[in-house]
C-alpha positions as CSV (number, residue, x, y, z in Angstrom):
1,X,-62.9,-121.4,-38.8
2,X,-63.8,-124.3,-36.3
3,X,-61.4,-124.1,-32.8
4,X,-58.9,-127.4,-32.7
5,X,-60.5,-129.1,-30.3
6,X,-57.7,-130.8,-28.4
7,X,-57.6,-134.8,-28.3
8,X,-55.4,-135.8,-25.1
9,X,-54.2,-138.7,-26.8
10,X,-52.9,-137.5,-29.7
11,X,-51.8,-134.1,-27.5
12,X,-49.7,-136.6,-25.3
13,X,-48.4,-138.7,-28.1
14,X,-46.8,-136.2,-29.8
15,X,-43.4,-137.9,-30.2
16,X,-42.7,-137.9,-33.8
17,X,-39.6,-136.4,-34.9
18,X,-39.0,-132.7,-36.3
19,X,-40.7,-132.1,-39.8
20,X,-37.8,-131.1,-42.1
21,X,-40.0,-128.9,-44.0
22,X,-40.5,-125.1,-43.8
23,X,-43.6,-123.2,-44.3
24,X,-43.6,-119.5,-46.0
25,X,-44.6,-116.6,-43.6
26,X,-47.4,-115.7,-46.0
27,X,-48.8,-119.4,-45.1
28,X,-47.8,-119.4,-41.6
29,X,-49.9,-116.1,-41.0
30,X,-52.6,-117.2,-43.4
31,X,-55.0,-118.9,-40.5
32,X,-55.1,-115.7,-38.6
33,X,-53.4,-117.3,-35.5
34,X,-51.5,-114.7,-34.3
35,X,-52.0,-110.7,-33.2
36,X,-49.2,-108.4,-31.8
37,X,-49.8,-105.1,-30.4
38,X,-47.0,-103.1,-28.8
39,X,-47.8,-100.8,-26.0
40,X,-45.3,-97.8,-24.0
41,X,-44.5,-100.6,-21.7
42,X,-44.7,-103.8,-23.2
43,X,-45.7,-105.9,-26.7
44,X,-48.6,-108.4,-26.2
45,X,-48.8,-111.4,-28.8
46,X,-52.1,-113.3,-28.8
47,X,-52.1,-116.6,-30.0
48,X,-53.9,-120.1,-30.6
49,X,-51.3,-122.3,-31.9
50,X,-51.9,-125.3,-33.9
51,X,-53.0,-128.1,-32.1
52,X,-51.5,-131.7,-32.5
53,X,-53.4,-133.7,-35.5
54,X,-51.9,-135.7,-37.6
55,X,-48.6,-135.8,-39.8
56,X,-50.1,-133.5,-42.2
57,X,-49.8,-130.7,-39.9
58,X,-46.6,-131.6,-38.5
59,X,-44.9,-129.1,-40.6
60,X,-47.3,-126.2,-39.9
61,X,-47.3,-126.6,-36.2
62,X,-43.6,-126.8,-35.6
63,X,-42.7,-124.0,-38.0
64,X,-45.6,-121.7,-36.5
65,X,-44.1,-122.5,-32.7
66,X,-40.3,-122.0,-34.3
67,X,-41.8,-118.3,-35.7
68,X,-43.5,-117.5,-32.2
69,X,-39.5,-118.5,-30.4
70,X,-37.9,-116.3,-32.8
71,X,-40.1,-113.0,-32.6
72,X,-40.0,-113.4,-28.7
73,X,-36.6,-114.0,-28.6
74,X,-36.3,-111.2,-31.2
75,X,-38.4,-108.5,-28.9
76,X,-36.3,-109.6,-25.5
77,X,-32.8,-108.8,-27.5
78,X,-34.3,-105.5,-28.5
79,X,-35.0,-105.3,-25.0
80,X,-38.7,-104.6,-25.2
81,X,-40.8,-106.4,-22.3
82,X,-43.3,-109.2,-24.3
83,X,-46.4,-110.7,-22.9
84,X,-47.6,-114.1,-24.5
85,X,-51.3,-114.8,-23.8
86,X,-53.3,-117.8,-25.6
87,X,-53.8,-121.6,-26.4
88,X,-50.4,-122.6,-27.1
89,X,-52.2,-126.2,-27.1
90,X,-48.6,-127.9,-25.6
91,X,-49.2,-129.5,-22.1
92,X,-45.9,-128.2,-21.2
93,X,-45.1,-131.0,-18.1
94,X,-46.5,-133.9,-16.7
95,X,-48.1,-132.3,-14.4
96,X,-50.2,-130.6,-16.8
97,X,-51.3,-133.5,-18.4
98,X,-53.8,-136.4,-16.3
99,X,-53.1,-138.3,-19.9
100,X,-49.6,-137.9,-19.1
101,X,-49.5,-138.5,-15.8
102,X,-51.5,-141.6,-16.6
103,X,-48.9,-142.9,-19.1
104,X,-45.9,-142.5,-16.7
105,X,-47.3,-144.5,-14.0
106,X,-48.7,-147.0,-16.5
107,X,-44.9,-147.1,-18.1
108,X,-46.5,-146.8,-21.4
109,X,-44.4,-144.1,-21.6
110,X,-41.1,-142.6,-20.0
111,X,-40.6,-139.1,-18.6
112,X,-37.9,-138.4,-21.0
113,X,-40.3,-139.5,-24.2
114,X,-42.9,-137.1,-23.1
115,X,-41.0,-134.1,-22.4
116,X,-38.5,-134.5,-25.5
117,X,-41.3,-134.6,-28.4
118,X,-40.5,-131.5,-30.4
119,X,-43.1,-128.7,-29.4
120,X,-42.8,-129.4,-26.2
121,X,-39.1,-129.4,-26.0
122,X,-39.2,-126.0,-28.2
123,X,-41.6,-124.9,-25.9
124,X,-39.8,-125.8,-22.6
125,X,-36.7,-123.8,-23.8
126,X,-38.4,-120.5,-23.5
127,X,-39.9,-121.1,-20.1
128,X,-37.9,-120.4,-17.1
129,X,-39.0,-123.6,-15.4
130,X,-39.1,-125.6,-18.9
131,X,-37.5,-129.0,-18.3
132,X,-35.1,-129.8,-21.3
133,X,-33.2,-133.3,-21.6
134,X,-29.7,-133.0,-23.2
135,X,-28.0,-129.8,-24.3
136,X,-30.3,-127.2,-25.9
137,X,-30.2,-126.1,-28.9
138,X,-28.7,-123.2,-30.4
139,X,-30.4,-119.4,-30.0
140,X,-32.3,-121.2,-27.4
141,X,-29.2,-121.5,-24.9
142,X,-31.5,-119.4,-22.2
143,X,-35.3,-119.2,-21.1
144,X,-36.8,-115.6,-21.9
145,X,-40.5,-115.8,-20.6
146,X,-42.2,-116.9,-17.1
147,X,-45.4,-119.4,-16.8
148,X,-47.1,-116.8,-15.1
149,X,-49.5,-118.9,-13.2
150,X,-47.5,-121.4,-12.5
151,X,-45.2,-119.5,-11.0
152,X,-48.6,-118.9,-8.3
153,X,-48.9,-122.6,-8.2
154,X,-45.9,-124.7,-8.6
155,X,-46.8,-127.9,-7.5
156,X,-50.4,-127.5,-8.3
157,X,-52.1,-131.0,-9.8
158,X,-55.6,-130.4,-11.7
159,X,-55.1,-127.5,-12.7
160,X,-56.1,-128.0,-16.6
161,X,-57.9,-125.4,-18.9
162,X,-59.5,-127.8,-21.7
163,X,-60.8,-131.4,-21.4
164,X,-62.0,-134.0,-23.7
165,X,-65.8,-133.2,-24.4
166,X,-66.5,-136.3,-26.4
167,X,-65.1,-138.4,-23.7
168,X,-67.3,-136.3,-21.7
169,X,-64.0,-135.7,-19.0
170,X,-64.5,-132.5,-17.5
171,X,-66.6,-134.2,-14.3
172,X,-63.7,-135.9,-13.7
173,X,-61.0,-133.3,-14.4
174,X,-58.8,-135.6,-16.9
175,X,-57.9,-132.6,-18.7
176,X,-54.8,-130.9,-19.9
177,X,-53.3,-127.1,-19.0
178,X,-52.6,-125.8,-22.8
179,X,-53.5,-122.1,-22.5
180,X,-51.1,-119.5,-20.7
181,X,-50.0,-115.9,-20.1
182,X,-46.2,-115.6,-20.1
183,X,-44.4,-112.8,-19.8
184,X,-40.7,-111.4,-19.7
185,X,-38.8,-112.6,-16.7
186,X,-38.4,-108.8,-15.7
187,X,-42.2,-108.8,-15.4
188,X,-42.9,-111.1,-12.8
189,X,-43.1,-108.8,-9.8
190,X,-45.8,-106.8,-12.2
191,X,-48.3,-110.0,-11.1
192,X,-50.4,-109.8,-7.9
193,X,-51.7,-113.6,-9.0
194,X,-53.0,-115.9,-11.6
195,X,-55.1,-118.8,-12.0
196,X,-58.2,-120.6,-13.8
197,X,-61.6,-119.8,-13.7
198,X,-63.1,-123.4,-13.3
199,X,-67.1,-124.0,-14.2
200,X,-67.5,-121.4,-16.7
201,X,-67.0,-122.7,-20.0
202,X,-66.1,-125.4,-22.0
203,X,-62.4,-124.2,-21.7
204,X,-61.4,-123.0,-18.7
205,X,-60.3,-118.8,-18.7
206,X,-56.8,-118.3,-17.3
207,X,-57.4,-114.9,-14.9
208,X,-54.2,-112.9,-14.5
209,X,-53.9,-109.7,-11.9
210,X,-51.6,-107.2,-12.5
211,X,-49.9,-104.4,-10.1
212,X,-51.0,-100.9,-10.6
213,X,-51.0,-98.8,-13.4
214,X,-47.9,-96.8,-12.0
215,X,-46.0,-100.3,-11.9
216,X,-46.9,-101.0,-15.1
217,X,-45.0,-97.8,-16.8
218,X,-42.1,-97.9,-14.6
């Protein structure tokens, strides 16, 4: 199956409203999008979520993001420890965004319009730092996972994992950040540091240290 090849305009004009319609597990796991492998000390969920198209996939993206929130959610109330690494394809602020960051300053769009399209606000209510406009929604009262490297580098600008390449803009860096590792908030003094591996490959590799072993299986 070909990768979805994110296009920053349509990643950053994803404003349309909820799709009202739901998909059937079966479908939802049908693209092989998703692994989960529990370990002693923690579960550890591999993804690549849907990226943005078009209105035809509206309903398959937002339902596959609504299933990842509800096992994660489901894990933490068991109170297992859960590691999210993958392309969650969701730029999840401005600052991960130079489209974005372009349309704010251009006023082609408003702060409040980019950070309240629907994946991104879904996505924003499980991050600790996630910033949500109005009240949030229910099950979803509280953040359960960290943005591991951005918790290295908060204010960091640039740092962006996938780019354009038929706009050629990786020279440049008008990119987007859209892959992560997350983990429980529990978990963050198991990280030493994290951050991208720029110049290696067409997307960038997010590189994540972990304490020792003996840390690890307290």
């Amino acid at each position: 199956m070909a990768p979805d090849v994110p296009d920053s305009d349509e990643e950053q004009h994803d404003v349309r409203p909820k799709p009202d319609v739901r998909i059937d597990a079966l479908t939802l796991d049908s693209e092989g999008r998703c692994v989960i492998l529990e370990f002693p000390a923690f579960v550890l969920i591999g993804v690549y979520c849907p990226a943005c198209r078009d209105e035809s996939r509206d309903s398959f993206r937002m339902d596959f993001l609504n299933a990842l929130d509800s096992r994660v959610r489901n894990l933490t109330e068991m109170g297992k420890r859960v590691i999210v690494a993958g392309d969650i394809n969701i730029s999840k602020q401005i600052i991960d965004t130079a489209h974005g960051m372009e349309l704010i300053r251009k006023a082609t769009m408003s702060a409040e319009e980019f950070i309240s399209s629907p994946a991104r606000r879904l996505f924003n209510q499980l991050i600790s730092d996630g910033v949500v406009t109005g009240e949030r929604e229910e099950g979803r009262e509280e953040p359960v996972l960290l943005d591991v490297c951005r918790s290295f580098h908060p204010d960091r600008t640039g740092m962006y994992t996938c780019w354009d390449q038929k706009l050629n803009a990786r020279p440049g860096n008008y990119g987007s950040r859209i892959d992560y590792v997350l983990c429980s908030l529990d978990m963050q003094d198991w990280f030493l540091d994290s951050n991208i591996q720029e110049g290696l490959m067409v997307w960038c590799p997010l590189v994540t240290f972990c304490d020792s072993v003996s840390q690890l299986t307290a």
